[in-house]
LUMDO-257228 format. One record per residue: residue in three letters; x, y, z of N, C-alpha, C in turn. Coordinates in steps of 0.05 Angstrom, whole numbers, plus 5000, padded with zeros to 4 digits. Layout:
<atoms>
ALAXYZXYZXYZ/...
</atoms>
This chain:
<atoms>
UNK532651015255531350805238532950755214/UNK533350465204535350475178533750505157/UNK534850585135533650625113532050355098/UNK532850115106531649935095528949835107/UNK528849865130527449795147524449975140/UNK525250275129523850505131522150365103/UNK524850355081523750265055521450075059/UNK521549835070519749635078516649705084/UNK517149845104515449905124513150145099/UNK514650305074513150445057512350295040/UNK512650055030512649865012509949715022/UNK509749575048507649445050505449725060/UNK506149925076503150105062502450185038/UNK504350095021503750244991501650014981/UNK503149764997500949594982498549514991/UNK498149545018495849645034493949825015/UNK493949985019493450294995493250204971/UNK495150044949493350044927490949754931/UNK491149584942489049414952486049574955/UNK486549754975484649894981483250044963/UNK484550214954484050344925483250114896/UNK483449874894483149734883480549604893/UNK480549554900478049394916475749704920/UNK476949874923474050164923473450114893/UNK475350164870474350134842473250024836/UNK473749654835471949384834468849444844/UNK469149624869466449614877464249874860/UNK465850044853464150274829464450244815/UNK465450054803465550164772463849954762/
</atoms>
């Protein structure tokens, strides 16, 4: 796998994840 491809592929779960985590806060707090 190339490294960029890898980078990518961590980048849009990262942003998956803070969405998620964002959207849990909005909803408790």
């Amino acid at each position: 796998m190339q490294p960029a491809a890898k980078t990518k592929e961590n980048f849009k779960r990262n942003q998956i994840t803070k969405r998620f985590i964002s959207s849990l806060q909005e909803r408790y707090c």
